[in-house]
C-alpha positions as CSV (number, residue, x, y, z in Angstrom):
1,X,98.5,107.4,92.1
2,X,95.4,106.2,93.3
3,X,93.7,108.0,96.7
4,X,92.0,107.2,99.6
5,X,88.1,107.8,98.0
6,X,89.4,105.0,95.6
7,X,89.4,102.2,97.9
8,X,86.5,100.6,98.3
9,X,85.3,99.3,102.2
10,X,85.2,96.6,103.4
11,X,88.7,96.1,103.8
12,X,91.7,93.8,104.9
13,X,94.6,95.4,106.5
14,X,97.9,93.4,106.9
15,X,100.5,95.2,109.0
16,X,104.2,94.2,108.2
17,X,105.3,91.0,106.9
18,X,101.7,89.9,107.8
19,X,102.3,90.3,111.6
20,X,98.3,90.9,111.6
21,X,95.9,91.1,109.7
22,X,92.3,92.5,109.9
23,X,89.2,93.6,108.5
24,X,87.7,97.3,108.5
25,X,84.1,98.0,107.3
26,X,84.0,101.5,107.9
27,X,83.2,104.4,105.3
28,X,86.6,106.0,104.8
29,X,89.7,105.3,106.9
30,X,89.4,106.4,110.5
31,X,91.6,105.9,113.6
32,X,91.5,106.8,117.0
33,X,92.4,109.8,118.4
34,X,94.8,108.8,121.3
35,X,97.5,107.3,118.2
36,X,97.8,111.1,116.8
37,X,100.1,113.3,118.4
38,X,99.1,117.0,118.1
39,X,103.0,118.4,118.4
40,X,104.5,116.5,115.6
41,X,101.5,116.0,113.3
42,X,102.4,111.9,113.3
43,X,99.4,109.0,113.7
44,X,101.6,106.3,114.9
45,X,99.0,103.2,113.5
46,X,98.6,102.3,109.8
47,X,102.4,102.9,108.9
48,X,103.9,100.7,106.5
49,X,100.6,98.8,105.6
50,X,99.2,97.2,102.9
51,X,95.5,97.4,102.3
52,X,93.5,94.8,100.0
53,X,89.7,96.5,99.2
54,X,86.6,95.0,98.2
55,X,87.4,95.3,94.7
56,X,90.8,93.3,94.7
57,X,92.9,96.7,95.2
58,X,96.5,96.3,96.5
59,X,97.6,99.9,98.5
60,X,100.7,100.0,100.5
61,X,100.4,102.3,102.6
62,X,103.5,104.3,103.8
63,X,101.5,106.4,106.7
64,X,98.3,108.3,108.0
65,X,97.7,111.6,108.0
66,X,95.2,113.5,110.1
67,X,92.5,115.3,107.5
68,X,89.8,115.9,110.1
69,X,87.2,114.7,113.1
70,X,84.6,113.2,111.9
71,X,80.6,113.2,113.6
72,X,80.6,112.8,117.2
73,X,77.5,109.7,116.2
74,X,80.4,107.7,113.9
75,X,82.7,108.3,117.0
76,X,80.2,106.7,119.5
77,X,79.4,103.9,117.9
78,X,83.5,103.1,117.3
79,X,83.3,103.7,120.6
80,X,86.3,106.4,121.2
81,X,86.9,109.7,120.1
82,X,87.8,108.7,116.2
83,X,89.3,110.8,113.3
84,X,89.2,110.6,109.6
85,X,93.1,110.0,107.7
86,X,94.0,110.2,104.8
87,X,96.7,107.7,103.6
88,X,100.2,108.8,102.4
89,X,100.9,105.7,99.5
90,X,104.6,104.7,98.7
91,X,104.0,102.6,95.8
92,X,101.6,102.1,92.6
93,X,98.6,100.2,93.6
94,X,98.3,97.0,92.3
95,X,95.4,94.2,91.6
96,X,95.3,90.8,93.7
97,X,93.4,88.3,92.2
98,X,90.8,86.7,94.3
99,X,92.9,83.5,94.2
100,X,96.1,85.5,95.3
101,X,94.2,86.5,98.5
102,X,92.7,83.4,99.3
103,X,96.7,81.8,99.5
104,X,98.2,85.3,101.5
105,X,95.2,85.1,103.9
106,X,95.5,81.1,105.0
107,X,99.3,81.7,105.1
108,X,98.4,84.5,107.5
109,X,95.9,82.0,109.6
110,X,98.2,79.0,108.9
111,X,101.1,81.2,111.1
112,X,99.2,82.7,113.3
113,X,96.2,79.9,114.0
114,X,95.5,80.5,117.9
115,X,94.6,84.1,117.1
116,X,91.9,83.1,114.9
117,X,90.4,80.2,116.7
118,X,87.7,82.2,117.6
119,X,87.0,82.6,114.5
120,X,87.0,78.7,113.9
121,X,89.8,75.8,113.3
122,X,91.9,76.2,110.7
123,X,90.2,73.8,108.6
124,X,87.0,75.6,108.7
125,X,88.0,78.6,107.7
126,X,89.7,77.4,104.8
127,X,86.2,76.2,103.7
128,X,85.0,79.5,104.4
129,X,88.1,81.2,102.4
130,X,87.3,78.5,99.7
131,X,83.4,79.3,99.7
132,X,84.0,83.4,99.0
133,X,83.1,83.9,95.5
134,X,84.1,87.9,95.6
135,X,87.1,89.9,97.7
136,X,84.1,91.1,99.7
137,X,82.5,88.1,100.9
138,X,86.0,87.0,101.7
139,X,86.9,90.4,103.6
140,X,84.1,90.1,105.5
141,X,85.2,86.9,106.9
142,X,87.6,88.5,108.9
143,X,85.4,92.0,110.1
């Protein structure tokens, strides 16, 4: 089973059934504080996702757990009180080919367009998806 100092940041996080989807460039995983509750032990975010790294990696993600704080510097500039997690996997991981992410992430902008008009039309960023030559550069689309 492969752990969390395997997966390789930048990321692309897609919560159930693609409901949403987006990218994390940190160093390890981190969450904020306010999601962990101190009596039970339980981080409430990141449960039942999948996780696609820089290098084509597949995790599904069953939950978080708390490990430790991490430098009250990282926290600023994250700007809350953050902690570091360490994932809890429920299945082998797997590899997605670069063309296998391109067609799960346009579905995902395809079904959910207005939340990425921000980002551009739909149109454009199928060009952009098109134009990533590595599971990076197409990661970091969506930072």
């Amino acid at each position: 089973m492969e752990r969390i100092s395997d997966i390789k940041f930048p990321v692309l996080l897609f919560e159930k059934n693609d409901s949403k989807m987006f990218g994390l460039n940190y160093k390890y995983l981190m969450g904020d504080i306010r999601f962990f509750n101190k009596k039970t032990g339980d981080y409430s975010a990141f449960k039942n996702v999948e996780i696609i790294d820089s290098s084509g990696k597949l995790y599904f993600i069953k939950e978080v757990k708390k490990i430790s704080g991490i430098k009250l510097w990282n926290s600023l500039k994250m700007m809350g009180l953050m902690i570091r997690l360490e994932p809890v996997m429920h299945k082998k991981t797997e590899f997605v080919s670069l063309e296998e992410a391109k067609i799960r992430i346009m579905q995902h902008v395809e079904k959910h367009s207005k939340i990425w008009l921000n980002l551009d039309t739909t149109n454009g960023i199928q060009k952009m998806i098109d134009n990533a030559k590595t599971h990076k550069e197409l990661i970091l689309i969506f930072k």
